[in-house]
C-alpha positions in Angstrom: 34.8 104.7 -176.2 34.8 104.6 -179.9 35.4 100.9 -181.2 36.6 100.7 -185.0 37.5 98.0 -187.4 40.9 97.4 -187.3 41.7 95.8 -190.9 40.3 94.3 -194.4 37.6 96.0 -196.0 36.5 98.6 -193.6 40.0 99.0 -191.5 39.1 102.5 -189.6 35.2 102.9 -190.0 33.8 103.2 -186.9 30.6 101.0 -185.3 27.7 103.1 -183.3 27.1 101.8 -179.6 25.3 102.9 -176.8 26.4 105.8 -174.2 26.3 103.5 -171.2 28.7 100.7 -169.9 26.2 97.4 -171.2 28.6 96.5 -173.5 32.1 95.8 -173.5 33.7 95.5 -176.9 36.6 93.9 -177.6 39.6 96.2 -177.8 41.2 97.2 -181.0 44.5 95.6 -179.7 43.2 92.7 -178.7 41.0 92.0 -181.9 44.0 92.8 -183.9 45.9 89.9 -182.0 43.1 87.4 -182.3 42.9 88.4 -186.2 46.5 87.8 -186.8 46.3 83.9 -185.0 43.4 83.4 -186.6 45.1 84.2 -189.9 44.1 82.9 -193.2 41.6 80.8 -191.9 39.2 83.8 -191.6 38.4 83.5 -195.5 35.1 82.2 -196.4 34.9 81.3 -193.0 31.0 80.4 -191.1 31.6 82.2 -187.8 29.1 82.3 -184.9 29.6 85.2 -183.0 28.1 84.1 -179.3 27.3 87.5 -177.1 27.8 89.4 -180.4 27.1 92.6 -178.3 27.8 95.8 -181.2 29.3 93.0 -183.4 32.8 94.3 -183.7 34.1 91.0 -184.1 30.8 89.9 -186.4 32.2 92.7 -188.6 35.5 92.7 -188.5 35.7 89.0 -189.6 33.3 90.4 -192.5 35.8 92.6 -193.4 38.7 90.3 -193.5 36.6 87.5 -196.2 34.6 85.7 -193.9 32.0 84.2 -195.9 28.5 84.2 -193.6 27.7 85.1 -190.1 25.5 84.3 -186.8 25.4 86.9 -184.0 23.8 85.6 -181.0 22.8 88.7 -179.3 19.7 88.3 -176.2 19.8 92.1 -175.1 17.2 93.5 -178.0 18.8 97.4 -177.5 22.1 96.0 -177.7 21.1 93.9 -180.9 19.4 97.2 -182.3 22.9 98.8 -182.2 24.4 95.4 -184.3 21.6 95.8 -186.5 22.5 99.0 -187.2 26.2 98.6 -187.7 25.7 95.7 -189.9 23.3 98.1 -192.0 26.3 101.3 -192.3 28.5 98.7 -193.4 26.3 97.1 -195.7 26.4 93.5 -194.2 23.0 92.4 -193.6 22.5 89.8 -196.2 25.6 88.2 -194.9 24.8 87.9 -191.2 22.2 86.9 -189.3 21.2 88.4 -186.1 19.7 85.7 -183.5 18.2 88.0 -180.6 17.7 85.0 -178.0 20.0 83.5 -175.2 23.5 81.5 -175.9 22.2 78.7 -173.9 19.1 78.4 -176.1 20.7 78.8 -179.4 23.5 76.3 -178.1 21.0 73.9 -177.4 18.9 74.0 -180.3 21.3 74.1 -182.9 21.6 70.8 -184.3 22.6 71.5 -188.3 24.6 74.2 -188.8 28.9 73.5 -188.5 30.5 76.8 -188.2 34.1 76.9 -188.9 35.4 79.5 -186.6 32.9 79.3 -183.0 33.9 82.9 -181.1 32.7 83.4 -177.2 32.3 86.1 -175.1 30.2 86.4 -172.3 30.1 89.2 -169.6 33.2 88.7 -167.4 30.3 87.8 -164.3 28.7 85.5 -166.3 28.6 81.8 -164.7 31.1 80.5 -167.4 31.5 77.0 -165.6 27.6 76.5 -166.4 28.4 78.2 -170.0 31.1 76.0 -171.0 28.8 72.6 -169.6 26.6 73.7 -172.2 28.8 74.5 -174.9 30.9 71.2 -174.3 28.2 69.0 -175.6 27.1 71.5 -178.9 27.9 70.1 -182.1 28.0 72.9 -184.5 31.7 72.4 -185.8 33.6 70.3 -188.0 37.0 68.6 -187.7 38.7 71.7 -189.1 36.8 74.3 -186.6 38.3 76.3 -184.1 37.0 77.7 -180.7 38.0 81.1 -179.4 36.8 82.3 -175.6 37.6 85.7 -174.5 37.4 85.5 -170.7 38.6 87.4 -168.1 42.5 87.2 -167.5 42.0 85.3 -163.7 39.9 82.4 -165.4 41.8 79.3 -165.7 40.6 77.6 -168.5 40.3 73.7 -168.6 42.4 72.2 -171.3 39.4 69.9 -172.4 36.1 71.3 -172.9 34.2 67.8 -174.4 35.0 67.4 -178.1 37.8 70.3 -177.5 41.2 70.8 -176.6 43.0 73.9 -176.0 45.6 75.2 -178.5 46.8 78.5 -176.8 45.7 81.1 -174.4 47.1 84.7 -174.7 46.4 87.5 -172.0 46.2 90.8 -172.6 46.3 93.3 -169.5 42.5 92.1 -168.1 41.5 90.2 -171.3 42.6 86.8 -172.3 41.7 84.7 -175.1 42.1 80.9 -175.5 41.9 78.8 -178.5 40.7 75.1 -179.0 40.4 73.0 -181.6 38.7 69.5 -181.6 40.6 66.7 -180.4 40.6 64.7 -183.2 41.7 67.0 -185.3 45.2 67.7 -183.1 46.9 64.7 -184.3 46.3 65.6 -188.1 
């Protein structure tokens, strides 16, 4: 399936990715919706792109005026194809390409606050052990947003630790829920 940016700077270039079913990038559709709730916040944004996969959301975030990058990617061919998108569109010095697990980089990441967090783990991933993890990470600010794609039949708690969700939109198998930090709700 061929996976393209869908606006800013490279609306329509396409991204390379491997002939087989290991990844699953998000749709154009659906990264289209999650780009028009995210909004204006996207400029100079910090995003960490967790299971960056091809980095279609990595990239299109670049192209929309997101400031800087991390792609957490642990499957080395499947960070080779990232690497090499980020090289056709000219992005490399403004994302970095971690090639280790989530859970590692969740856990060892202690000063870094990223301003937009993005998720999205293999729908048979064990997201319950995922989110135990994530819940207690404390790379964000007041201001920061948390987006998880999921699969559409996960019920998403409405408090992850520090976070509470905003929204949750579905879209045919694919949904996507937003949190915020609780503190930053009543502002």
């Amino acid at each position: 399936m061929k996976t393209s940016i869908v606006g800013g700077e490279f609306k329509n270039r396409s991204l390379v990715s491997p002939k087989t079913n290991e990844v699953r990038p998000l749709s154009s559709r659906v990264r289209k919706s999650l780009m028009d709730i995210v909004g204006s916040r996207v400029i100079e944004c910090t995003l960490l792109d967790l299971f960056a996969g091809i980095g279609s959301v990595s990239i299109e975030f670049l192209s929309r005026g997101a400031k800087s990058v991390i792609s957490v990617e642990k499957n080395p061919k499947i960070a080779s194809f990232l690497k090499k998108n980020l090289e056709n569109f000219n992005l490399l010095n403004r994302c970095t390409i971690l090639n280790y697990s989530v859970e590692k980089f969740l856990l060892n990441c202690h000063d870094i606050k990223f301003d937009i967090i993005y998720m999205d783990p293999p729908f048979s991933y064990d997201l319950e052990k995922l989110l135990q993890i994530f819940s207690n990470f404390e790379g964000y600010h007041k201001k920061s947003m948390f987006i998880l794609h999921h699969f559409f039949k996960y019920k998403p708690k409405e408090k992850l630790g520090y976070w509470k969700m905003l929204d949750s939109r579905t879209y045919s198998s694919n949904s996507i829920t937003f949190y915020a930090p609780e503190d930053s709700i009543d502002d």
